[in-house]
C-alpha positions as CSV (number, residue, x, y, z in Angstrom):
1,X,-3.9,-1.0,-1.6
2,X,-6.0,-3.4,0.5
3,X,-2.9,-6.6,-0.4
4,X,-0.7,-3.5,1.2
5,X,-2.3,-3.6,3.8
6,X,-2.7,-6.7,4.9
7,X,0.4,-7.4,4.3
8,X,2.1,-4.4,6.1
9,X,0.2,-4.0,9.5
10,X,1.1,-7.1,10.4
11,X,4.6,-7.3,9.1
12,X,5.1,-4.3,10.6
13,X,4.1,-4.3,13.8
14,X,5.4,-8.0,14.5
15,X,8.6,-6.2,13.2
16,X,8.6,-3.7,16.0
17,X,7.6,-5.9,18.8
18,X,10.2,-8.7,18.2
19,X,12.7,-5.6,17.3
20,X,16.2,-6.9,17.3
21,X,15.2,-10.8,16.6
22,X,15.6,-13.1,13.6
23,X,11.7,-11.9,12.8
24,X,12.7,-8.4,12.7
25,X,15.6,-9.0,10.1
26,X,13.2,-11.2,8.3
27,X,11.1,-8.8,8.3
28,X,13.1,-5.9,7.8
29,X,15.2,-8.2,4.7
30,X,11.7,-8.9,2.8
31,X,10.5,-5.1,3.1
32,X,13.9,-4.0,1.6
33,X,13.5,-6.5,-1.1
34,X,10.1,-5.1,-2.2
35,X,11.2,-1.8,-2.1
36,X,14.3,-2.4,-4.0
37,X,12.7,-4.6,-6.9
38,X,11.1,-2.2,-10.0
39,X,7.5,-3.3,-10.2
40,X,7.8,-3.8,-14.1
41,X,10.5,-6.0,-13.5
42,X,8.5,-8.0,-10.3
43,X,5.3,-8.3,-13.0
44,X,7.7,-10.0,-15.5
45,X,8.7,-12.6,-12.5
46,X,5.0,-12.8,-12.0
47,X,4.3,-13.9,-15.2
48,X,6.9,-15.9,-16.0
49,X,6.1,-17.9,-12.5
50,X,2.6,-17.9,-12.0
51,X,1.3,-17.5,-15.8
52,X,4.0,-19.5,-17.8
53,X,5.3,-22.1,-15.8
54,X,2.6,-23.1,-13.3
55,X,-0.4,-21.8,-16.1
56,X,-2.5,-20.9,-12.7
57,X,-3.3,-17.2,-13.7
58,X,-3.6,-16.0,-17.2
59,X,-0.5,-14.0,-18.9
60,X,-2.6,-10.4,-19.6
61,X,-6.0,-9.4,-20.3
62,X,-9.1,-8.0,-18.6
63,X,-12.5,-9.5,-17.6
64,X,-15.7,-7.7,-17.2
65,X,-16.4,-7.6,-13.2
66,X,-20.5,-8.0,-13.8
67,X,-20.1,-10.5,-16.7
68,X,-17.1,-13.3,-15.4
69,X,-16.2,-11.8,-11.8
70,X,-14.0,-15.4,-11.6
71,X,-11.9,-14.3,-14.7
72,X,-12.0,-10.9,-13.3
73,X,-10.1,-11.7,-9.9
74,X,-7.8,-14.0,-12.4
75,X,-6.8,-11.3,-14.8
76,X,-6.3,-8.9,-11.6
77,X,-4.3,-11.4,-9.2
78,X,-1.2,-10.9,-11.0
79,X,-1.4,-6.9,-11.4
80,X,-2.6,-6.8,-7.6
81,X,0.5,-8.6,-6.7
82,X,3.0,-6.7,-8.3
83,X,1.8,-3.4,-7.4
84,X,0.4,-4.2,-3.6
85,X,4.0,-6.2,-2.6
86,X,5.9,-3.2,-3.6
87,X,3.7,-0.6,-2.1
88,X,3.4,-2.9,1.2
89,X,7.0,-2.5,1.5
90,X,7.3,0.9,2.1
91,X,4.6,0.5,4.6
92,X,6.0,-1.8,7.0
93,X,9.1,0.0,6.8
94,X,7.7,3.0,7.9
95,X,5.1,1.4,10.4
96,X,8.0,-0.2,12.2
97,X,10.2,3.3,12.3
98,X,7.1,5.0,13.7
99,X,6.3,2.1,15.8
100,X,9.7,1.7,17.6
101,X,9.9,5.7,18.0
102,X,6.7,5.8,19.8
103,X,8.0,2.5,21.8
104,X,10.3,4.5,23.3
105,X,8.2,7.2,24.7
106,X,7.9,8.4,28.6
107,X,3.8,6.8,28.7
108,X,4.8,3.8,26.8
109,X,7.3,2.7,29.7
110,X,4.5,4.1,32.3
111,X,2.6,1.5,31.3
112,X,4.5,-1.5,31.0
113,X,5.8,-0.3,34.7
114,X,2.0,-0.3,36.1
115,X,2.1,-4.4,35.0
116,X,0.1,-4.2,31.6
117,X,1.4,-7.2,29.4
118,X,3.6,-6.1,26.3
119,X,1.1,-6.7,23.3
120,X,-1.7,-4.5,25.4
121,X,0.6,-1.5,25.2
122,X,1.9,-1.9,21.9
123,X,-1.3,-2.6,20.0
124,X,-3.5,-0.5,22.8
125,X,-1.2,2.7,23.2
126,X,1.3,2.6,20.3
127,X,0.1,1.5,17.5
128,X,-2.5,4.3,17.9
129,X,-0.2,7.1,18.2
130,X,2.3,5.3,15.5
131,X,0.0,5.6,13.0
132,X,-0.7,9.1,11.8
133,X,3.1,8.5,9.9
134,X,1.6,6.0,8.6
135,X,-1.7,6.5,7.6
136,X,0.0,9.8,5.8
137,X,2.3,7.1,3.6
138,X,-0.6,5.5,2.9
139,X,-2.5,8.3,1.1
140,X,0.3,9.4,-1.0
141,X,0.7,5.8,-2.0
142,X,-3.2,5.3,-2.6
143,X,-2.8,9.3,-4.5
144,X,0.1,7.4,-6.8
145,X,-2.3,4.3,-7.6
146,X,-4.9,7.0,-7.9
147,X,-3.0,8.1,-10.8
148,X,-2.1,4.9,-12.8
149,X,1.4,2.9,-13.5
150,X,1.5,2.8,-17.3
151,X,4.3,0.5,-17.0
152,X,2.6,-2.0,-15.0
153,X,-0.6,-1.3,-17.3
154,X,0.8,-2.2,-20.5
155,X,2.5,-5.3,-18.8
156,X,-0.5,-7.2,-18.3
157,X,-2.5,-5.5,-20.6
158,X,-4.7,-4.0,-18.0
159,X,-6.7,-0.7,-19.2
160,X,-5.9,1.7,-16.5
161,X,-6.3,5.3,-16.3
162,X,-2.9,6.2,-16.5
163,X,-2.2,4.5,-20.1
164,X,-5.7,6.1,-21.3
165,X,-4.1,9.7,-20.5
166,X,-0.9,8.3,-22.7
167,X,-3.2,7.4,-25.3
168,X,-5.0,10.4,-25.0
169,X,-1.7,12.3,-25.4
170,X,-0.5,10.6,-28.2
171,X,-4.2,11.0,-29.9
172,X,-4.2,14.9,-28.8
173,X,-7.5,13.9,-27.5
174,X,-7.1,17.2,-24.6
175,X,-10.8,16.9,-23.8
176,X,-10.0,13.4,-22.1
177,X,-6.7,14.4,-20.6
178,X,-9.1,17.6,-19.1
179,X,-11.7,14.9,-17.4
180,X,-8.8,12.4,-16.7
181,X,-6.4,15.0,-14.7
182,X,-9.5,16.1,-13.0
183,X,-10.9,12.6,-11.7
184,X,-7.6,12.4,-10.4
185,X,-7.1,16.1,-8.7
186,X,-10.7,15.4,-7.2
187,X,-9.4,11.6,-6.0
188,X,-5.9,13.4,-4.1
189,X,-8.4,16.2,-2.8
190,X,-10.8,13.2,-1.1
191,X,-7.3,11.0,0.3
192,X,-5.9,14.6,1.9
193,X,-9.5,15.3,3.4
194,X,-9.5,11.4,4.8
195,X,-6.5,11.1,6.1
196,X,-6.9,14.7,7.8
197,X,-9.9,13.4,9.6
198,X,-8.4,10.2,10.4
199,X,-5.6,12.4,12.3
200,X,-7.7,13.8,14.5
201,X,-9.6,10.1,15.0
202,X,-5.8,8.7,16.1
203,X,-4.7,11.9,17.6
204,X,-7.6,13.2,20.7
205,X,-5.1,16.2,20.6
206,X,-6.1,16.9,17.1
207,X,-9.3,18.6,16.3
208,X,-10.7,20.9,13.9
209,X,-12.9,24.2,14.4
C-alpha cells in the first residue's frame, strides 16, 4: 500500500494539473494499463524479468525480517511490485477524477481570480477537499490486502494469510479459519474507524458528537 502510494499521489495529481497534455494521457495510459493487467499474470512478468533474466531478485521464497532483513526486502520486492502497481492504478485514476471535479468548483476559480499561483490552489485548496474519494479507495483497497491474494501468494511462494485460510479449509482446521476471519473483521473495523476520522481531518464541515 505504501508503493501505491507513492506512486499514485503524484501520478495523480500531476495528471490533474497538466489535464489535457501529453502527461495526462501518459498518465492516464499507464493507470489503465495497471488496472487492466491481472496481478497473477504481472507477477509472472515479474519473475520472468527481474528473477530469470536479470537474476537481481530471487524467483519465490521468504526471509525472516529479524534474522536476514536484506533477503527479506529481496524476497518481498517482487510481491510488493506486483500488488502495489496494480492497486496504485486505481488510485490515480480516481485521485485525478476527484481532483479535476473539485478543480472546477466556484472557490477554486475564487482563488486563482484573487492572483494565487496555480500549484498553491491545487495542492493548498484541492487536493484537500479531493481527497476524502480517495482516502475511501484507499481503505477498501488496504481492507482487500487486509485479506490476502492467494493467487499472488502461491506465486512467489509468500506465506500470506489468505493461502493459510485455504489451507485451513482444505485441512478443516475451523478453529484457524475462526481466528483468521476475525483478525481480518477486526483489521476492516480499524480502516472504516481511520478513514472516518480522516474525513472529518480533510473535511472542517465534518465532525462527530
Amino acid at each position: 500500500m505504501l508503493l501505491a502510494l507513492l506512486l499514485s499521489v503524484p501520478l495523480g495529481i500531476i495528471s490533474a494539473y497538466r489535464s489535457g497534455t501529453w502527461i495526462d494521457h501518459s498518465a492516464r495510459l499507464l493507470a489503465l494499463a495497471g488496472f487492466c493487467i491481472p496481478r497473477y499474470w504481472l507477477a509472472v512478468l515479474l519473475i520472468l524479468a527481474f528473477a530469470l533474466n536479470f537474476q537481481w531478485l530471487p524467483v519465490s521464497g521468504y526471509a525472516d525480517l529479524m534474522t536476514d532483513p536484506l533477503g527479506n526486502l529481496q524476497h518481498a520486492a517482487l510481491p510488493v511490485i506486483a500488488l502495489g502497481v496494480t492497486v496504485a492504478a486505481i488510485q490515480t485514476r480516481f485521485l485525478r477524477s476527484s481532483l479535476l471535479d473539485v478543480i472546477g468548483q466556484d472557490y477554486v476559480r475564487t482563488a486563482r481570480a484573487k492572483g494565487l499561483a496555480a500549484q498553491a490552489v491545487l495542492l493548498r485548496h484541492a487536493l484537500k477537499n479531493a481527497l476524502i474519494p480517495f482516502v475511501t479507495v484507499v481503505g477498501l483497497e488496504l481492507g482487500a490486502l487486509l485479506g490476502g491474494l492467494v493467487v499472488v501468494e502461491q506465486i512467489f511462494a509468500w506465506p500470506g494469510i489468505g493461502w493459510l485460510m485455504i489451507q485451513s479449509i482444505d485441512a478443516r482446521d475451523y478453529a484457524t479459519v475462526q481466528g483468521i476471519v476475525l483478525v481480518i473483521a477486526a483489521g476492516v473495523v480499524v480502516i472504516n474507524l481511520v478513514v472516518d476520522i480522516l474525513y472529518a481531518r480533510f473535511d472542517p464541515r465534518i465532525h462527530y458528537v
